[in-house]
C-alpha positions in Angstrom: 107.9 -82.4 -46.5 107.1 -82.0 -42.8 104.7 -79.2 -44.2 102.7 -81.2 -45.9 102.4 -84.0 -43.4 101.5 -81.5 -40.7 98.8 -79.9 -42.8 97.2 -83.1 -44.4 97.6 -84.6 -40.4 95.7 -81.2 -39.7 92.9 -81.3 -42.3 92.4 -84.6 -41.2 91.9 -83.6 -37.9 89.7 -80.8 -38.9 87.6 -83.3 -41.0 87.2 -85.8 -38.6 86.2 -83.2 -35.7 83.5 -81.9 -38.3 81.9 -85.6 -39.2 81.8 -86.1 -35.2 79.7 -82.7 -34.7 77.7 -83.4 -37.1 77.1 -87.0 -36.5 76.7 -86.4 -32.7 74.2 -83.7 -33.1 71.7 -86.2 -35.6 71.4 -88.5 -32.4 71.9 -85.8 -29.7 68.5 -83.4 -29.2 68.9 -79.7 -28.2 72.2 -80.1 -26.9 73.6 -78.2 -30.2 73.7 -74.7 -31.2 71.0 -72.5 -32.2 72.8 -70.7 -35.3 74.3 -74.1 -36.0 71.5 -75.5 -39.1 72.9 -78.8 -40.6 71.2 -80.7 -43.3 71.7 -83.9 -44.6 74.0 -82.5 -47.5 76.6 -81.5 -44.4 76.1 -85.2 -43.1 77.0 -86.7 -46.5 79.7 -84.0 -47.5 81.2 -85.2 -43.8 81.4 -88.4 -44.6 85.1 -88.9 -45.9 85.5 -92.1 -48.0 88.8 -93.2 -48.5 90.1 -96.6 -50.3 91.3 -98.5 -47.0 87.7 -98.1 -45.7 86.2 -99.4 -48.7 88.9 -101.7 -49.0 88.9 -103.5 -45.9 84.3 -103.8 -46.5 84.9 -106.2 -49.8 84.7 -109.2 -47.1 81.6 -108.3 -46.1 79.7 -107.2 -49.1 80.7 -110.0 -51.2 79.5 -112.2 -48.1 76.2 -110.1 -48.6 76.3 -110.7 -52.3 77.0 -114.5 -51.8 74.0 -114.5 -49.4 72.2 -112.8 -51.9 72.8 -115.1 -54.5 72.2 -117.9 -52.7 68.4 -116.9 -51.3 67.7 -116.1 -55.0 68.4 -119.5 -56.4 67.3 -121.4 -53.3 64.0 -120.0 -53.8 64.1 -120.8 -57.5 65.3 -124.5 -56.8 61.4 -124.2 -54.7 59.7 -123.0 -57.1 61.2 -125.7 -59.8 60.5 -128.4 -57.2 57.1 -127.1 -56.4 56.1 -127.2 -60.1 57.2 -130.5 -60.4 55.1 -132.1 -57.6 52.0 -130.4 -58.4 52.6 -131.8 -62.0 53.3 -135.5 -60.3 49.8 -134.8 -58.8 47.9 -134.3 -61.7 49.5 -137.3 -63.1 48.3 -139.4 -60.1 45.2 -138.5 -60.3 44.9 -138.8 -64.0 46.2 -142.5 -63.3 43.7 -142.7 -60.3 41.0 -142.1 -62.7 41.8 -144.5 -65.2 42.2 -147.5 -62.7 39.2 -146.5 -61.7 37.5 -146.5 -64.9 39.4 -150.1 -66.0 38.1 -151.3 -62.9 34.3 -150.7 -63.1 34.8 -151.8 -66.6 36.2 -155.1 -66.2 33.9 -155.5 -63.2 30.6 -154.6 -65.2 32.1 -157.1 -68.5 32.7 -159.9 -65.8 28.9 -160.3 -64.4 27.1 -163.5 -65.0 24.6 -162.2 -67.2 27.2 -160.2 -69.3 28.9 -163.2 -70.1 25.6 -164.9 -70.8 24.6 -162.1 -73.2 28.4 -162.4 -75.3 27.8 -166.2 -75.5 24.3 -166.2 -77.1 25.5 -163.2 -79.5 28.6 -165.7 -80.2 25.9 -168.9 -80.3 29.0 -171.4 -80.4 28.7 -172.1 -76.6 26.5 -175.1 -75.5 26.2 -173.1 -71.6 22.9 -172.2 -70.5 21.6 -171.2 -67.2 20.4 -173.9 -65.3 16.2 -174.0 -64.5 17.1 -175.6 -60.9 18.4 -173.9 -57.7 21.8 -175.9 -56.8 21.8 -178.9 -54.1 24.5 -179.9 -52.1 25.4 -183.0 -51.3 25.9 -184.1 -47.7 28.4 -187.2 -47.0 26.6 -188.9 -43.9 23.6 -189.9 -46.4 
């Protein structure tokens, strides 16, 4: 039983003094060796992942994923809300318009000689225009 304990303790050893080689030498220039090539396959093949590693990460990447989630529907909430006011717009300024347009309407029907011109085309109204400019009348007199 020992056996096994010393040699997995040993391979362990062994694996973890290859992973720090290889690592060290990526961000270490001309310090290694010249018959020592290393690729990227010797970089990944030294990486040892184990369950406890992996384990003890599911904090983090489900904070990540939360994250995540939460920029993907903020930024559809936006889009919804920006949709929705430009719509509002539109419907303001259709609304504008027709204020407008009831306005100049009823502006144009209410003039003096409008009315005048529905009256005679009615010719039940006894108004006329009078011939002489107004006169006011002054109190002292």
């Amino acid at each position: 039983m020992n056996d096994i304990k010393d040699k997995h303790t040993e391979e362990i050893k062994t694996q973890e003094q290859t992973r720090r080689r290889l690592w060290g030498s990526l961000f270490t220039e001309g310090e290694s060796e010249a018959n020592e090539s290393k690729s990227i396959g010797d970089v990944v093949r030294s990486i040892r992942i184990d369950g406890q590693l992996f384990f003890r990460q599911i904090p983090l990447l489900l904070l990540i994923l939360a994250g995540i989630l939460l920029m993907v529907t903020n930024r559809y909430q936006a889009q919804q809300e920006i949709i929705k006011k430009e719509q509002l717009q539109k419907e303001v300024e259709d609304w504008r318009f027709r204020a407008l347009t009831r306005s100049s309407e009823l502006t144009t029907k209410t003039r003096q000689s409008q009315i005048e011109e529905r009256l005679k085309l009615l010719g039940d109204s006894a108004l006329t225009t009078p011939k002489e400019p107004p006169f006011t009348i002054n109190p002292n007199d």
